[in-house]
GUPANU-612525 format. One record per residue (C-alpha): residue in three letters; x, y, z. Coordinates in steps of 0.02 Angstrom, whole numbers, plus 32768, in hexadecimal, padded with zeros to 4 digits. Example, Ala and Ser with C-alpha at 12.3 -4.5 7.8 and 13.67 -1.06 7.14 Angstrom:
<sites>
ALA82677F1F8186/SER82AC7FCB8165/
</sites>
This chain:
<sites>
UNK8A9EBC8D2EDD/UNK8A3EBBF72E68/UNK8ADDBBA42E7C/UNK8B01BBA62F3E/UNK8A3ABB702F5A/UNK8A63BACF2EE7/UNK8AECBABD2F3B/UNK8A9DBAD32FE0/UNK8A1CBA6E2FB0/UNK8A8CB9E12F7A/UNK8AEAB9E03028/UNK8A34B9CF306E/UNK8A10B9522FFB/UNK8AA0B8F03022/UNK8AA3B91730F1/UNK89E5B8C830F3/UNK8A0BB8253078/UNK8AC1B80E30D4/UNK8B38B8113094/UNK8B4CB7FF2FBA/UNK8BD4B7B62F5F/UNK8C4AB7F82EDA/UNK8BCEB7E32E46/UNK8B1EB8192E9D/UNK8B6BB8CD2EDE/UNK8BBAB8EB2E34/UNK8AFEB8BB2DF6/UNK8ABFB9412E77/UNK8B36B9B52E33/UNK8B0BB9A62D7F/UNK8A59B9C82DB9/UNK8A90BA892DE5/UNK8A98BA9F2D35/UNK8B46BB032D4A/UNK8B95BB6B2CAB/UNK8C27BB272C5A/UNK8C73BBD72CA9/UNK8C58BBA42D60/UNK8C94BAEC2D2A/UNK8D40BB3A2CE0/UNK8D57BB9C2D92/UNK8D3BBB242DED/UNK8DC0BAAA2D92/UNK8E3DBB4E2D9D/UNK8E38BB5D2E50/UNK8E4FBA932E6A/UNK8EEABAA32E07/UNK8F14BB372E7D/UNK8F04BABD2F10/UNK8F5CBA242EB3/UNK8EBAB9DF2EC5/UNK8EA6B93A2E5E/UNK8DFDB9252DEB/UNK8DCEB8C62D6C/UNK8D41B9322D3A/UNK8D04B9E22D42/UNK8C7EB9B62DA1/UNK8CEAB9572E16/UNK8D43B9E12E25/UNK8CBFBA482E60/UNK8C90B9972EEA/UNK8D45B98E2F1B/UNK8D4ABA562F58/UNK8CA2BA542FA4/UNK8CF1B9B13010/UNK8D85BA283047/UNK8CF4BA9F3079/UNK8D3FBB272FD3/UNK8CA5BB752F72/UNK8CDFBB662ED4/UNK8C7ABBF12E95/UNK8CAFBC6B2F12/UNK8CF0BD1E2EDF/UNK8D63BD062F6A/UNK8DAEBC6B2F57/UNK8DBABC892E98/UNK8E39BD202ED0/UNK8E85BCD82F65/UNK8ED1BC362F0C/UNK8F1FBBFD2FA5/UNK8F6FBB432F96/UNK8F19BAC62FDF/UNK8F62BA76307F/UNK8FE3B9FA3088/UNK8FB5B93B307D/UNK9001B8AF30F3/UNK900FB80C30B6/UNK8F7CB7D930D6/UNK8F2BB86D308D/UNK8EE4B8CA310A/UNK8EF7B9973125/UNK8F7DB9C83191/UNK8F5BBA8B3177/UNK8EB8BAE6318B/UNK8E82BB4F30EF/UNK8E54BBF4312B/UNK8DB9BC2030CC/UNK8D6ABCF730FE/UNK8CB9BCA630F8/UNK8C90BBE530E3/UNK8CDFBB70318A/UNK8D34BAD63170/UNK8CADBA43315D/UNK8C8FB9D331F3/UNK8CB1B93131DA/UNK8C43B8B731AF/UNK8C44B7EF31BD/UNK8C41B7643144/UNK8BC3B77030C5/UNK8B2DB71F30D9/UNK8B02B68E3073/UNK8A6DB6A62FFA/UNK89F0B62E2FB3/UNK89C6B6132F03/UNK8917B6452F0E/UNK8940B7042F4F/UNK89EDB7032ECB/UNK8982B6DB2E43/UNK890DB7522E71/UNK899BB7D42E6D/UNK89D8B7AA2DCD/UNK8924B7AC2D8C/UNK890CB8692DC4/UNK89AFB8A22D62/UNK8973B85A2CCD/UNK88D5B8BA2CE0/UNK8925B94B2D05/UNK89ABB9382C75/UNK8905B9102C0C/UNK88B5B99F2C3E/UNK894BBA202C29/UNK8953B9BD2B70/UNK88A5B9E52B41/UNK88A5BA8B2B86/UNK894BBAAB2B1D/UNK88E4BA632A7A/UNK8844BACC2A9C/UNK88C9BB772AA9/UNK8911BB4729F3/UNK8867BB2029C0/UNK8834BBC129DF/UNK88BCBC182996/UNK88A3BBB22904/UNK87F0BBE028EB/UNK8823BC9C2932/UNK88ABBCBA28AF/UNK8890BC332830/UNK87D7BBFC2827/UNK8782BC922833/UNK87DBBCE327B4/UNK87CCBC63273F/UNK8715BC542757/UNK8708BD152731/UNK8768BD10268C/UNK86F3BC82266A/UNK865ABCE2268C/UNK8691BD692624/UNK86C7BD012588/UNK861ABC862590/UNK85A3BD1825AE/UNK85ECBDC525A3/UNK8654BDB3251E/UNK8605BE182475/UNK862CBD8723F7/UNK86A3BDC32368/UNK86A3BD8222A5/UNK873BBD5F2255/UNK8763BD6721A3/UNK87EFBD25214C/UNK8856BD40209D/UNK88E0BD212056/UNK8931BD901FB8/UNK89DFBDAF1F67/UNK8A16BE1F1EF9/UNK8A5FBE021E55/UNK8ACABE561DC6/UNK8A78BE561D14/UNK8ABEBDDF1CA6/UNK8B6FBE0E1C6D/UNK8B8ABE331BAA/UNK8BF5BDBB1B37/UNK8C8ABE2B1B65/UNK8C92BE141C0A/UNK8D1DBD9D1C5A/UNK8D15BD021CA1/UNK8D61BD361D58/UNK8CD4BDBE1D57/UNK8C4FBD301D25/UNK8C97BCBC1D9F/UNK8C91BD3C1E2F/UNK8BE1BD871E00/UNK8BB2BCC51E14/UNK8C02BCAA1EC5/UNK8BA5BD571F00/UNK8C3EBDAD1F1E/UNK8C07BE461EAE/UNK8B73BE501F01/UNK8BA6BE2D1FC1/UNK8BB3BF051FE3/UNK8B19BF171F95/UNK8AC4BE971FF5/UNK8B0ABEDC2097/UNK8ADFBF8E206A/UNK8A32BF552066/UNK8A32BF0120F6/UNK8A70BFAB215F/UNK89DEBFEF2105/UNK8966BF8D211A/UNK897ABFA421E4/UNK89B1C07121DD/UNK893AC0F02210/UNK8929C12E2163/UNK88C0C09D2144/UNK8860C0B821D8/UNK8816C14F21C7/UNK87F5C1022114/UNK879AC0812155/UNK8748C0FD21DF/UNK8707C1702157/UNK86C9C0ED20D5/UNK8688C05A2164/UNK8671C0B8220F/UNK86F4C056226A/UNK86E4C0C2230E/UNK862DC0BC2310/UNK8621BFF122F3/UNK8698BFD6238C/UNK864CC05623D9/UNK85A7C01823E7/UNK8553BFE42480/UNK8534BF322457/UNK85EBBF182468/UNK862CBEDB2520/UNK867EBF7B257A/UNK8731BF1A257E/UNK8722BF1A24B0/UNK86CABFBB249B/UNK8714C06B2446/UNK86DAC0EC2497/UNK867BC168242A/UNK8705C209244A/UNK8788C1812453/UNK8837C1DA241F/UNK8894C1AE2377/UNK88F8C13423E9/UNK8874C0BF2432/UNK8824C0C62387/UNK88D7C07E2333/UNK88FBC01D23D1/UNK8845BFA223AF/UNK884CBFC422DF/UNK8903BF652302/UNK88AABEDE2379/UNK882BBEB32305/UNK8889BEC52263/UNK8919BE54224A/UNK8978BE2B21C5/UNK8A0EBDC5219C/UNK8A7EBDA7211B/UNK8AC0BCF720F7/UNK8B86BD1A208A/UNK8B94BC622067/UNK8AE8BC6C200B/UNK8AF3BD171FDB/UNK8A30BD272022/UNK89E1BDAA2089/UNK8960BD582102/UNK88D7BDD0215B/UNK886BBDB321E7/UNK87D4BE36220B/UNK8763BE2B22A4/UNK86D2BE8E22B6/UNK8625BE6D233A/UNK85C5BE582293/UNK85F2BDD92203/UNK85B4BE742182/UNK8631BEE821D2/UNK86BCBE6421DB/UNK868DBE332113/UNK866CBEF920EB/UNK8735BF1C213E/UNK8787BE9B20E1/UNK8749BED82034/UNK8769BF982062/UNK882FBF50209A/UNK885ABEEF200A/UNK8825BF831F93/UNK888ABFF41FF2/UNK8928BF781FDE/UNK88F0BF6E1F1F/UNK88F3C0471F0D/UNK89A9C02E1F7D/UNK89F0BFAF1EF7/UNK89AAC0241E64/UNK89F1C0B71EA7/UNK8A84C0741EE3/UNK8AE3C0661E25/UNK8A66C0FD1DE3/UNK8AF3C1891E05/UNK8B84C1291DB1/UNK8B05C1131D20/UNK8ADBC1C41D39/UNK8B89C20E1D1A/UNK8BCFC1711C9C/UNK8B3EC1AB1C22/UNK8B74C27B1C43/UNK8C21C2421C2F/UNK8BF0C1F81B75/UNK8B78C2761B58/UNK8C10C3141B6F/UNK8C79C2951B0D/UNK8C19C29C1A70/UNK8BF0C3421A6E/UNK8CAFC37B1A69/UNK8CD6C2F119FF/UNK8C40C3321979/UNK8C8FC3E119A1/UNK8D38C3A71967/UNK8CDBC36118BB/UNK8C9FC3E91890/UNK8D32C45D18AB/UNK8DA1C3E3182E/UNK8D10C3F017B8/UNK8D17C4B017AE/UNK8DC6C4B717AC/UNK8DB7C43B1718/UNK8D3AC4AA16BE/UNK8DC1C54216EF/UNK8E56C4D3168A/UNK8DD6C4C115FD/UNK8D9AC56E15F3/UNK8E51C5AC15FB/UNK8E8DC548156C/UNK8DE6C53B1514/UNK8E00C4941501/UNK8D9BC3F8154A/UNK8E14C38C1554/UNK8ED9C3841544/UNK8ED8C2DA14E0/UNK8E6DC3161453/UNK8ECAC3B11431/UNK8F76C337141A/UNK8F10C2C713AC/UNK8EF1C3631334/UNK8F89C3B71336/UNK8FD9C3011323/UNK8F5CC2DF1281/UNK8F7EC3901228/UNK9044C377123A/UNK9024C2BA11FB/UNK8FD0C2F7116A/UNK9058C39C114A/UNK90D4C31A114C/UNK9088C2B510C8/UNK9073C351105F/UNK911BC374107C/UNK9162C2C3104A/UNK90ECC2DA0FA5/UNK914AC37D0F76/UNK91EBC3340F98/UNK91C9C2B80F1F/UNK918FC33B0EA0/UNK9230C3980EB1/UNK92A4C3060E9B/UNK923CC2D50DEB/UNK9253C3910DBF/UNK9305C38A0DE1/UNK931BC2E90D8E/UNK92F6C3340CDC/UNK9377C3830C71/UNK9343C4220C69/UNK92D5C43B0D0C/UNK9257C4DD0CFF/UNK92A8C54A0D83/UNK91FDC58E0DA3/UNK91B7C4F50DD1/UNK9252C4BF0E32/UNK9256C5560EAC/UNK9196C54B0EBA/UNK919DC4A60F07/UNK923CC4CF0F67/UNK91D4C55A0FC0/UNK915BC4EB0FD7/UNK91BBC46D1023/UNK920BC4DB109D/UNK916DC53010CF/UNK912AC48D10F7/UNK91BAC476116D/UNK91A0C51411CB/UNK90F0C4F311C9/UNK9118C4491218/UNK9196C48D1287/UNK9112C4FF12CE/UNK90AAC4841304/UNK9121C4211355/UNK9156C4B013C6/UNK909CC4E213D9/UNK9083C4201420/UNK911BC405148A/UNK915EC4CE14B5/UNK9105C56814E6/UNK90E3C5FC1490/UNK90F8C69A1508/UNK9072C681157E/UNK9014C6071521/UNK9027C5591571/UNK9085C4CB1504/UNK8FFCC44614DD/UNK903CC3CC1541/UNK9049C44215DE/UNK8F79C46415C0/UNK8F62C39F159D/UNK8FCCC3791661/UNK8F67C3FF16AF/UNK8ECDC3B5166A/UNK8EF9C2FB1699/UNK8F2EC343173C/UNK8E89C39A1767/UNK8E32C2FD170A/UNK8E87C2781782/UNK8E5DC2FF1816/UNK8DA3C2E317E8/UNK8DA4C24217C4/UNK8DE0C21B1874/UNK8D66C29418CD/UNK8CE6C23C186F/UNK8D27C19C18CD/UNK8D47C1E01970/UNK8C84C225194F/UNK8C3DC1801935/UNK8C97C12C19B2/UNK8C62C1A81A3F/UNK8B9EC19D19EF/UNK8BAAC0D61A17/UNK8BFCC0F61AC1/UNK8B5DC1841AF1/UNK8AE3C0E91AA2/UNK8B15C05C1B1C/UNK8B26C0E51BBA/UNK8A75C1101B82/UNK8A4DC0621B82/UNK8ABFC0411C23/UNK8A58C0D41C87/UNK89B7C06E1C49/UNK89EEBFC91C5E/UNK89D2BFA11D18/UNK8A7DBF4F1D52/UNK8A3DBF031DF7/UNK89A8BEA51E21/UNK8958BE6E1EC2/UNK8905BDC81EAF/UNK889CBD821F43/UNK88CCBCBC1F41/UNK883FBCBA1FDE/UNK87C2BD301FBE/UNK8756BD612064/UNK86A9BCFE208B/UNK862BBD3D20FD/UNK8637BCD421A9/UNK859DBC8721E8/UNK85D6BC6B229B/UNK863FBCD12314/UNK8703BCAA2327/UNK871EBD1123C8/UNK872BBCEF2451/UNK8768BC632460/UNK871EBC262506/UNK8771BB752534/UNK8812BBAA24FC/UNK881FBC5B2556/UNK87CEBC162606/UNK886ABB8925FA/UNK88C0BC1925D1/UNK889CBC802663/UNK8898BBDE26D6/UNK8968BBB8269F/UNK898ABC7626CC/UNK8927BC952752/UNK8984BBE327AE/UNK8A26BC1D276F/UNK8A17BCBD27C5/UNK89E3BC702853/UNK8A77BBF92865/UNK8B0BBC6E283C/UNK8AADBCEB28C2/UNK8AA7BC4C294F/UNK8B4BBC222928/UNK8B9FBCC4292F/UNK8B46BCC129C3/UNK8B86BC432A13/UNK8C3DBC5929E5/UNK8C27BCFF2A32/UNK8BF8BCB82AE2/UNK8C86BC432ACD/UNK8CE6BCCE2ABC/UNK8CAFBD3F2B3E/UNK8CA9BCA32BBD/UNK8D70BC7B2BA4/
</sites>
């Protein structure tokens, strides 16, 4: 109805200033302010009519001249084509219209003088300047609406609600003890690069941030009750019967730590509302990574040391079984040792020989005479030959058996045997003693350090919030929310307008 009063308006307008050329009634036109909706229907229903325009809005000029309302529900459905032309351009046909009659016609248009033209042209640029500024004032508004105002807020709150928050800052690694002379070069080379201790520096890290070590830190510092103290802001503040969640969810806020693999560093951050508490929850931390690292070789120590322990018990065991089964052998034989009893045998048979030689000798003299005593003859003769048994004896007694009396050299193997068997134990025993030493010393020993390259300092001024930084911040979101929403907007109305 906004749209027929222009328009009615406008045919005033032009009825009582005569009558307006081409240029001033597409002026008038613009002036109704029409949506780009009404200016698309109205060129669809000129090109219905085969209605030349060079414009939209001339469009709109040329069916209001044939006496068509562009904008009428009617003549949008209707669609009849526009009446025939002569040559000379004039209607031959009538355009049967259910409401609006066919214009009267009207006579040559009056001239107009500069003065009242100018004055025309003057009030469409103050009404375009006008529509302008009120256009500016709207996104103005928006823009303090949905931009400003929420900035200023998250400005207000970071300059003077905000509870200010300490930060403090260290840096430690943890290292492997220095490798013994044995140890190879790749292992020395990749204890170097911090490849040996990259899992261990990563364990500690997921550590470090689990909930074990928060309820640590809540039983030895009061975590809970520091953030949950009323001079903290309420968009920062634990509540006092917080659950275990919101309690992990701000210990995980306010603790962060990082863990650089090029460097082979573990850098942590703790904020607190007091510099004591921040100082007071670094030191608690890095102890609790320190017991971690301890801990985390202490089983494998544990069991390497049990492992050497058992060892040398069964291999001191083992000794002194092959020393009683020595002293069995000895007992048996009644004889210490094997080798001395072939010495002695060997010595008396040495020295029966020599006797034996001696009476040899004897007999051949005796024999030698002319008339030989017989008596002394046979004497030696028996003599002789009881050497020979006697020496035959104990060569049987040193290499053969008598009944179930061992041969000397079966005792002297069994000895060596048993010997050699203790011997070895006795090896085995002090080889297993040196291996329980160094897993004693190994279970002592302490095989990883942690070593703070950046140990923590007490802050003297607060790090949080950070109040320039967050209001730009909020500013760039706040606009960017605002300009996806105006444009998805907009598209939208495009949209629903086609």
């Amino acid at each position: 109805m906004s749209d027929d009063n222009n328009a009615d308006q406008n045919a005033a307008a032009a009825d009582g200033a005569g009558i307006l050329s081409v240029r001033d009634e597409i002026e008038l036109i613009k002036k109704e302010d029409l949506s780009g909706q009404q200016l698309r229907m109205a060129r669809r229903l000129a090109q219905k009519h085969n209605i030349e325009a060079t414009s939209d809005l001339d469009a709109v000029r040329v069916l209001r001249r044939q006496g068509i309302d562009p904008f009428s529900n009617d003549a949008a459905l209707t669609g009849a084509p526009a009446p025939e032309k002569s040559a000379a351009g004039q209607a031959i046909g009538t355009i049967q219209l259910p409401v609006k009659a066919q214009s009267q016609e009207v006579g040559a248009p009056m001239e107009m003088d500069d003065t009242k033209r100018l004055k025309e042209i003057r009030k469409i640029q103050r009404d375009l300047v006008k529509r302008r500024r009120r256009r500016m004032m709207q996104m103005v508004a928006k823009l303090f609406m949905f931009v400003g105002l929420p900035t200023a807020l998250a400005a207000y709150y970071f300059y003077a609600v905000a509870t200010p928050m300490y930060s403090t800052f260290s840096v430690f690694e943890i290292q492997n003890a220095d490798a013994s002379a044995a140890s190879s070069t790749a292992q020395s080379v990749f204890a170097r690069a911090g490849i040996s201790t990259s899992t261990d520096s990563v364990g500690t890290q997921e550590y470090i941030t689990s909930r074990s070590a928060l309820e640590r830190l809540d039983q030895d510092q009061n975590f809970r009750a520091t953030f949950a103290n009323e001079q903290v802001d309420p968009l920062q503040r634990l509540e006092s019967d917080s659950s275990n969640e919101k309690a992990y969810r701000t210990y995980k806020k306010h603790v962060k730590v990082g863990y650089d693999p090029t460097e082979g560093v573990l850098r942590m951050e703790v904020i607190a509302p007091t510099a004591q508490k921040s100082y007071d929850f670094t030191q608690a931390l890095v102890s609790y990574a320190e017991e971690h690292v301890n801990q985390q070789s202490e089983r494998k120590r544990n069991d390497s040391m049990r492992e050497a322990e058992k060892n040398y018990n069964e291999q001191e065991q083992a000794y002194y079984d092959a020393q009683a089964e020595l002293l069995a052998i000895q007992e048996k034989y009644k004889t210490v040792s094997g080798d001395l009893k072939i010495q002695q045998l060997t010595s008396e048979i040495s020295a029966l020989r020599s006797q034996l030689i001696e009476r040899r000798l004897v007999l051949v003299q005796l024999e030698s005479n002319e008339r030989p005593s017989k008596p002394k003859v046979d004497a030696q003769r028996a003599s002789i030959t009881e050497l020979e048994r006697v020496i035959e004896e104990l060569n049987r007694e040193l290499t053969e058996g008598q009944g179930d009396v061992q041969s000397i050299a079966q005792v002297t193997a069994e000895l060596s045997l048993a010997q050699g068997r203790v011997e070895m134990r006795q090896t085995m025993l002090a080889s297993s003693l040196q291996a329980r030493e160094v897993a004693t010393a190994e279970a002592i020993r302490q095989t990883r350090y942690l070593t703070l390259s950046v140990p923590p300092v007490l802050p003297d001024e607060p790090s949080y919030p950070k109040k320039f930084e967050n209001t730009a911040l909020s500013f760039l979101v706040f606009m960017g929310i605002f300009l996806m929403v105006s444009l998805t907007g907009s598209i939208l109305r495009e949209q629903v307008s086609n």
